[in-house]
Phi, psi and omega in degrees: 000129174282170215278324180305339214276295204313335191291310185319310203287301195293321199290327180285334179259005148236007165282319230206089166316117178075022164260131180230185201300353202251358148307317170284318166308269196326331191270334173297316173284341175297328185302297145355261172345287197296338153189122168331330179283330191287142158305213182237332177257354160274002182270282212299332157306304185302307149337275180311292169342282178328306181303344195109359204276332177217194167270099179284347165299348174267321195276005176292086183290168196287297139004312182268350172270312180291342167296344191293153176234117183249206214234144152277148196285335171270030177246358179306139153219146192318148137109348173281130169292333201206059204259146182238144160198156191208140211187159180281112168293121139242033168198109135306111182252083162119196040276125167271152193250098188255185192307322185222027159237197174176091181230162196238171181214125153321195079266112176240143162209185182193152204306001171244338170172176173239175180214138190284152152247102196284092166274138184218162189039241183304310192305336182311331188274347150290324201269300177331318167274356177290322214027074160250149205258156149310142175106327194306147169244139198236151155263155176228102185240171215037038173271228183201135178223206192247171157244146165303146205253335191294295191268308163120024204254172176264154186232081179303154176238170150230153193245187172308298184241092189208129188235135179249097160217160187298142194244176180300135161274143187277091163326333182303323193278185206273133172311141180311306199287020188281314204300322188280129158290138185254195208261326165341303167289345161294297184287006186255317179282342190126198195253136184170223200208131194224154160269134167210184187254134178210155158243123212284141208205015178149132168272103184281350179128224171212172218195159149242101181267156179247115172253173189315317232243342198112182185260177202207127163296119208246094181247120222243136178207128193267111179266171167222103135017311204114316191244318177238169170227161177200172186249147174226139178265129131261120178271136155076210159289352167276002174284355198276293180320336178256345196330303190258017153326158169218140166353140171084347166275133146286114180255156178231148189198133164263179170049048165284131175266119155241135216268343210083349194255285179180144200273123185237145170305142202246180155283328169266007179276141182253092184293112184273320151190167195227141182212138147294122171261042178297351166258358170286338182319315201275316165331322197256318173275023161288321169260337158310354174252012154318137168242149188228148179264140170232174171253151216255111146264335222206133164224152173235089169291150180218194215273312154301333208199159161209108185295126182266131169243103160261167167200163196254029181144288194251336192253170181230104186248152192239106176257134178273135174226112169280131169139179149174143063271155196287175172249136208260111163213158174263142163298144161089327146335146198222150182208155174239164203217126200224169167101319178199148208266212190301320202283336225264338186271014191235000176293317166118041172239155168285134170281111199276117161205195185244167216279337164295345119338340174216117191254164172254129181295087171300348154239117193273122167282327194219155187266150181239116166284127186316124138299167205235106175241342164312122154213152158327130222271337146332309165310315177275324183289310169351274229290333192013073126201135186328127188279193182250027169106165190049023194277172189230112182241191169202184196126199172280141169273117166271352163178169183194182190251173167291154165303162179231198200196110172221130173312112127264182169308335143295350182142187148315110184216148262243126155222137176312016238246168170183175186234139103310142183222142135246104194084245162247026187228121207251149161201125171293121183245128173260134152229152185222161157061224196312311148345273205315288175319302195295003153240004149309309191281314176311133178286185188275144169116295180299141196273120171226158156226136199255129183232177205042065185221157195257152200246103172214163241243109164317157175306322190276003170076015172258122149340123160245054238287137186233154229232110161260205189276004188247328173328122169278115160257150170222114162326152176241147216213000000 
């Protein structure tokens, strides 16, 4: 027995009348039991509280925290009672004040994963005295936890007797700014919800959209890596949160949506922390004014914006160009195209710029070749496996459905399905939002060709066509 278990044992069998030592053992293997992670000297800590004999948020010597057996945080899984972890704070939140609460919410990791921690009511004012900071390393023993209902992520709670205190820091763990996604790791893991780090790199403006609720103040900011760029979104009162960003900072912000797309600001993002970065600032617009020549295949104006299609030979690229006055292009047309950077055009993602980002080339130094993306609808059911995209087909419409109107995660939004037929070969095609009308209005019957569009293989393992926001349909005439 160690010299601490005996003290504790002792300081309990003279605070608690008529309890004896084999009574205290017996409330230990239960502790033991009730969760597998704990030590002997953290059930008997735990003991000692329940009974009363002293406070243990004051009375925790450091020693006796470091004696604790905790859980690595990415061994957490919900629905657990009794969990010790101990881990690098990197975000500190509120207190947020809601109508009949009060909570502060944590960010913790460790070299296996992170985790939110839920201070709530009364414990805030113990953690509150704590002063704790991004960088701090905290223990945390008895809470419990939860699943994120957003993310599926894990959530420590803390209870009446569950302690939170600051510990030596462990050279081992990771620097808090570790914890944060860089924009890269985002377009590589997918579509979610991210802490991530970025650097602002053009404020694009503000915007007004009209929604069902009325319109909402829109503020659109081009972020960076260093290495990749994306555009990020504030809706609404979360615009209030970038006002004062500036050009050259790196903000680190949780509870990022990233979309596939582009990244929007949540209800819960948080700006956490902020640093000027000029000279990576000066790095990335330094390769942004590289100009690059591409060739026109393809143009769609739209009432705001125009989608452009090019290539520089071999890929087939998609620019959305915002702004205006718009730019008088041509199929066959040559543009040099600045502002971002080179690599950013080989991802299969559309390329967001402004329209001052794009001139028409008055001298073609070199002819650029169109690729040959026609193929057949023969063709595709052959090979039934997925092309790699832009392809260019044709046929009949042969039926199709009413429009249909279905929730997503984003809102209500407007979809498709119909068949194309050529001869004797059929293929089911989805289109949405904008798509979707446009092969709404076409009759049944009429011969179309859809061009730039993805081919990808249904549960059943049928070719499928999918019409993207980029896609061009045209009557065949």
């Amino acid at each position: 027995m160690s010299e601490e278990y005996s003290r504790l044992m002792s300081k309990i069998l003279k605070a608690v009348p008529g309890i004896s030592s084999r009574d205290i053992e017996e409330l230990v293997e239960i502790k033991l039991k009730e969760n597998p992670y704990l030590n002997k000297i953290g059930a008997i800590l735990l003991v000692a509280e329940e009974l009363g004999v002293f406070d243990i948020r004051e009375k925790v010597p450091e020693e006796v925290l470091e004696e604790f057996s905790y859980t690595k945080i990415g061994d957490l899984v919900p629905g657990l009672s009794n969990i010790s972890v101990k881990g690098v704070v990197y975000a500190v939140i509120g207190p947020i004040v809601g109508r009949d609460y009060r909570l502060l919410k944590l960010k913790i990791g460790d070299n296996t994963g992170t985790a939110e921690v839920y201070v709530w009511e009364d414990k805030i004012e113990e953690v509150e005295n704590l002063s704790v900071k991004m960088g701090d390393h905290i223990a945390i023993v008895n809470g419990y936890t939860k699943e994120k209902l957003e993310t599926g992520a894990i959530e420590i709670h803390l209870k009446k007797t569950s302690i939170v205190k600051k510990i030596l820091k462990d050279p081992s763990l990771p620097d808090f700014r570790q914890f944060y996604k860089t924009i890269g790791e985002v377009l590589e893991r997918g579509e979610g919800i991210y802490d991530i780090k970025m650097l602002v790199i053009s404020i694009i403006g503000e915007r007004t959209v009209t929604t069902k609720r009325g319109e909402v103040l829109v503020v659109d900011l081009l972020v960076s890596d260093g290495q990749k760029e994306i555009e990020m979104t504030a809706w609404g009162e979360k615009t209030q949160l970038i006002k004062d960003v500036k050009i050259g900072e790196e903000i680190y912000i949780t509870d990022v949506r990233f979309d596939g797309d582009r990244l929007n600001l949540t209800s819960q993002s948080t700006i956490i922390f902020r640093e000027l970065k000029e000279e990576l600032l000066k790095i990335v617009e330094d390769r942004r004014k590289t100009k690059i020549l591409l060739r026109v295949v393809d143009i769609q104006p739209m009432q705001t914006y125009t989608y452009i299609t090019v290539t520089d030979g071999e890929k087939i690229i998609h620019i959305l160009s915002l702004g205006s006055p718009k730019i008088d292009l041509k199929e066959g047309d040559y543009i040099e195209l600045s502002g971002i950077n080179k690599e950013e055009l080989y991802e299969g993602r559309v390329i967001k710029c402004r329209v001052e980002n794009l001139k028409k080339a008055d001298q073609t130094p070199m002819e650029i070749p169109v690729p040959n993306r026609t193929i057949s609808l023969e063709e595709i059911v052959k090979e039934r496996e997925p092309f790699t995209g832009n392809i260019i087909t044709e046929g009949i419409l042969y039926t199709k459905t009413n429009l249909l109107t279905i929730e997503t995660r984003y809102g209500l939004r407007e979809k498709i399905l119909f068949w194309i037929r050529d001869g004797d070969v059929a293929i089911q095609g989805i289109a949405w939002r904008m798509k979707a009308s446009e092969i709404a209005q076409i009759p049944e019957g009429k011969r179309i060709r859809l061009k730039w569009i993805t081919i990808k293989l249904n549960p059943f393992n049928e070719p499928e066509i999918h019409v993207e926001s980029y896609s061009k349909i045209e009557e065949v005439i």
